[in-house]
C-alpha positions as CSV (number, residue, x, y, z in Angstrom):
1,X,-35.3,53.3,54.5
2,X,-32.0,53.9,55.3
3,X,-29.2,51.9,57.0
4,X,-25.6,52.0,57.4
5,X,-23.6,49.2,58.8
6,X,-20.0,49.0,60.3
7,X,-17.5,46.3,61.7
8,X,-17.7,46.4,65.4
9,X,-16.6,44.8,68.8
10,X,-18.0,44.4,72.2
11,X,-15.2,45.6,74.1
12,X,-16.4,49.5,73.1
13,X,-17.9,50.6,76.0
14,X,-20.7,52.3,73.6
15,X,-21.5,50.0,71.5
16,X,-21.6,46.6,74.1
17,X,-23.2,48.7,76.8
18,X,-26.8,47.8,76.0
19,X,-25.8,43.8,76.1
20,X,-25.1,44.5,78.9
21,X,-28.3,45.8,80.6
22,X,-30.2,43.9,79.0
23,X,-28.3,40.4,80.5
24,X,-27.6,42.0,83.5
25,X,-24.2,40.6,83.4
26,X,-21.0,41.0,81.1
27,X,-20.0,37.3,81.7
28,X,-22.4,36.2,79.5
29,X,-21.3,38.0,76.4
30,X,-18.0,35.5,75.4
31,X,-19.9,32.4,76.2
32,X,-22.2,33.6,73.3
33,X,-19.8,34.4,71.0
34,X,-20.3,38.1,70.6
35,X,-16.9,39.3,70.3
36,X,-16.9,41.2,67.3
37,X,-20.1,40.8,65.1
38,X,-21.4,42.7,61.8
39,X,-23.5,45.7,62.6
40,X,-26.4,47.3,60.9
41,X,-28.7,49.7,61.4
42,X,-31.8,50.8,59.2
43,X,-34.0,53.8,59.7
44,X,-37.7,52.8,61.0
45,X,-41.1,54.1,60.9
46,X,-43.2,55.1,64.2
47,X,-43.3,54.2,66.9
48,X,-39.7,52.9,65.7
49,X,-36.8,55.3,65.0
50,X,-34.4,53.6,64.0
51,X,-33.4,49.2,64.3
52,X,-30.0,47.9,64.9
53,X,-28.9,43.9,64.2
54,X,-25.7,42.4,64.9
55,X,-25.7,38.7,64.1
56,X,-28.9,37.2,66.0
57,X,-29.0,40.4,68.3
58,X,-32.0,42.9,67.0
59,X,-32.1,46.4,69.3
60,X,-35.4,48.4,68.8
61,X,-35.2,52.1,69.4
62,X,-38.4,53.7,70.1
63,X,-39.2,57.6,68.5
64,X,-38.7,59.9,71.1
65,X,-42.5,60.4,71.5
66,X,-43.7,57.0,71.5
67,X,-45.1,55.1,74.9
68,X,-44.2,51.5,75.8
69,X,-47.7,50.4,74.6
70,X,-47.3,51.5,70.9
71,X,-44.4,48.7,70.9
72,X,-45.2,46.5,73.4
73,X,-48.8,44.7,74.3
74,X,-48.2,45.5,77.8
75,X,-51.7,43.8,78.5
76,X,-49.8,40.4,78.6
77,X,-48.0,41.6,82.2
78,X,-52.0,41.7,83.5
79,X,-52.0,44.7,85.6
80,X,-47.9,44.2,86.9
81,X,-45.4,47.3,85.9
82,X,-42.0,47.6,87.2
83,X,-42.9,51.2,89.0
84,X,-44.8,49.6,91.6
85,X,-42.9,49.8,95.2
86,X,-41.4,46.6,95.8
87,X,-42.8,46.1,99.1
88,X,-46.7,47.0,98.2
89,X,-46.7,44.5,95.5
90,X,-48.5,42.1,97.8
91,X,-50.9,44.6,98.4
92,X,-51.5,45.4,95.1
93,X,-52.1,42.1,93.7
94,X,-52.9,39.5,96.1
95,X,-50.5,37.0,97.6
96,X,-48.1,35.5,95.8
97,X,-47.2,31.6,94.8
98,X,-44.1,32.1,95.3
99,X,-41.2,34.5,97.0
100,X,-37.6,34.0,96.2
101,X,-35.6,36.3,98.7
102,X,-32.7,38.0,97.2
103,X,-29.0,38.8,98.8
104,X,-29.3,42.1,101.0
105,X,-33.2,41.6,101.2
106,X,-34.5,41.8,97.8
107,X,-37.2,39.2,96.7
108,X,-39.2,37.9,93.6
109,X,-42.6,37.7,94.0
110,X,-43.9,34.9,91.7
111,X,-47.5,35.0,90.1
112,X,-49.7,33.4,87.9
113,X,-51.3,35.4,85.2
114,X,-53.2,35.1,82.5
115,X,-50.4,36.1,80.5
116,X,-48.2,33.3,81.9
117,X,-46.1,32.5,84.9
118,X,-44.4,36.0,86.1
119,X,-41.6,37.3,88.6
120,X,-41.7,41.0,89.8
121,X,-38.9,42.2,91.9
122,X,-35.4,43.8,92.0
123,X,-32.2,43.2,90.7
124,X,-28.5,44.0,91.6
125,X,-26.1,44.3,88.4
126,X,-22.6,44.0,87.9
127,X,-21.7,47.4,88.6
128,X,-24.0,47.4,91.7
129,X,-26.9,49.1,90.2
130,X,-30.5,48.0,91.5
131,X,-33.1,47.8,88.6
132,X,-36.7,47.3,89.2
133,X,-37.9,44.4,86.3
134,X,-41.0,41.7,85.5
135,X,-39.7,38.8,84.1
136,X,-42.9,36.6,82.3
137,X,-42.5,33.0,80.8
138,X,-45.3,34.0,78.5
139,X,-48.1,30.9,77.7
140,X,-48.8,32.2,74.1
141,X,-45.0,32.3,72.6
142,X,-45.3,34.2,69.3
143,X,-43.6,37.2,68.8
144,X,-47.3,38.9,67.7
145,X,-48.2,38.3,71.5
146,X,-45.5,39.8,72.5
147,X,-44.7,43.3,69.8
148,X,-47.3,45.5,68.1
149,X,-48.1,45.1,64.5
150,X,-46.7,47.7,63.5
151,X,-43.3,47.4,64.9
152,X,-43.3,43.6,64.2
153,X,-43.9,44.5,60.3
154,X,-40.6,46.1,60.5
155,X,-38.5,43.1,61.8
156,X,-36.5,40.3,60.0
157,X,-38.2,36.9,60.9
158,X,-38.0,35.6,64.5
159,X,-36.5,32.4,63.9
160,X,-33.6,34.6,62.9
161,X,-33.4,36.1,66.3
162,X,-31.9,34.9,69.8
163,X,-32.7,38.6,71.3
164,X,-35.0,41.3,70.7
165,X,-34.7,44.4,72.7
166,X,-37.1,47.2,72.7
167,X,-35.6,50.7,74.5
168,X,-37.6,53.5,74.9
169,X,-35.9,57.2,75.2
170,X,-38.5,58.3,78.3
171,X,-40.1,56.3,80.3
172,X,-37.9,56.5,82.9
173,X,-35.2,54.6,80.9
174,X,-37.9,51.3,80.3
175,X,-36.4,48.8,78.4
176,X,-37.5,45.4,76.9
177,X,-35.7,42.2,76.3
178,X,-37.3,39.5,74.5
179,X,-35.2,36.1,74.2
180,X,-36.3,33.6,71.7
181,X,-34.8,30.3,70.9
182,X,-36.3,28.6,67.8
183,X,-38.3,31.5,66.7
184,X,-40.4,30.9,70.1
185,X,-40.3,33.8,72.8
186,X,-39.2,32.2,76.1
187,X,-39.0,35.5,78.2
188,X,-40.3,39.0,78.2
189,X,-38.0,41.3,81.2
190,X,-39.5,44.8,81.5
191,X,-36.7,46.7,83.2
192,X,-38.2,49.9,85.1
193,X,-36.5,52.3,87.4
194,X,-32.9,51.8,88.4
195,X,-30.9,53.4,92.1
196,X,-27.7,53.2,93.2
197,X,-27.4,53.2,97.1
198,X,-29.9,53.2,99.3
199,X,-31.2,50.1,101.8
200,X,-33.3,47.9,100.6
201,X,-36.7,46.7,102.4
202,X,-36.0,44.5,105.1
203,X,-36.6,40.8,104.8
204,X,-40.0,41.2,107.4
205,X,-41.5,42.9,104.7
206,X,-42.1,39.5,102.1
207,X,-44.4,37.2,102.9
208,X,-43.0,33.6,103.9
C-alpha cells in the first residue's frame, strides 16, 4: 500500500476545498484549528482508491467504478435520496413531523425513520451554490452502521476521527460526511445534486 505525505495548509484553494463542501461553510475551519495540518495519503483497495488524513480529518475517495452502496449502507436513509425533487418529497413519503422553511423558500422536511431522526432538503453555501443533502442523527452510532466492511477494514480507528468523508467520482458529484465525536457517529449528510441560479419552490408548496 502506498502513501506519500506532505506539509500543507488550508488556505490552498485545492487542497481546503473539500472542507469546505463538506461544512458548507469556510468559517468553521479556524475555529477548528485546521490551519496547516500533516497530510497523508495511502493507496486503497476497492471500492476505495485511494484515503487521505490530516490530523482528525479522514477523506475517502471512491474507485472510479464504484456506487455509493459499495461504501455506504445506504439502507440506513430508509427509502430517502438526495435526487428526489424537493417539492414531491411529501408525496413520496408521507407527511412529515416536521418542516423548517429556509431563506428564499427552501425547507427541511423532518422524518422519523427506522434509521433515526432525518432532515431532507436544500442548502445554500457560501458561494451561493444550492446543494440537495439528507442529514440523519442515526439511532445505531457505530461506524459499521454507517461504512461497508470492506471500506471500514481500511480505516484507522474511529475514536481517532472527528470527520469521515466518503466522495464518489460519479454519481452526480455524491458525497458523504460522517462527524463523530468520541468515536460515536453523530451525523451522516448525503450531499446530492448541486444548481446555481434558478428560483426556488415557492413557500405554498411545504406543508404547514
Amino acid at each position: 500500500m502506498a502513501s506519500r505525505g506532505a506539509r500543507e495548509c488550508s488556505s490552498d484553494s485545492e487542497g481546503s476545498a473539500w472542507f469546505w463542501m463538506a461544512l458548507g461553510s469556510v468559517l468553521l475551519l479556524p475555529a477548528l484549528g485546521l490551519g496547516c495540518s500533516e497530510s497523508r495519503t495511502v493507496s486503497g483497495t476497492f471500492p476505495v482508491s485511494e484515503i487521505e488524513q490530516r490530523g482528525n480529518w479522514l477523506r475517502v475517495h471512491a474507485a472510479a467504478d464504484a456506487r455509493p452502496g459499495e461504501l455506504i449502507r445506504l439502507e440506513i436513509f430508509s427509502s430517502f435520496t438526495p435526487y428526489e425533487p424537493l417539492d414531491e418529497v411529501p408525496q413520496l413519503h408521507g407527511r412529515p413531523v416536521r418542516v423548517e422553511p429556509r431563506s428564499g423558500g427552501y425547507a427541511y422536511f423532518g422524518y422519523v425513520t427506522p434509521g433515526g431522526r432525518l432532515r431532507t432538503g436544500v442548502e445554500e453555501t457560501y458561494d451561493g451554490t444550492r446543494t440537495r443533502l439528507i442529514r440523519l442523527e442515526p439511532l445505531d452510532s457505530s461506524l459499521a452502521a454507517i461504512i461497508q466492511p470492506k471500506v471500514l477494514s481500511q480505516l484507522p480507528p474511529g475514536d481517532s476521527l472527528s470527520v469521515v468523508t466518503v466522495s464518489m467520482n460519479g454519481d452526480e458529484g455524491a458525497t458523504f460526511h460522517i462527524a463523530l465525536e468520541g468515536g460515536s457517529v453523530t451525523e451522516v449528510t448525503w450531499f446530492g445534486q448541486t444548481e446555481e441560479g434558478g428560483e426556488p419552490p415557492p413557500r405554498s408548496q411545504f406543508p404547514g
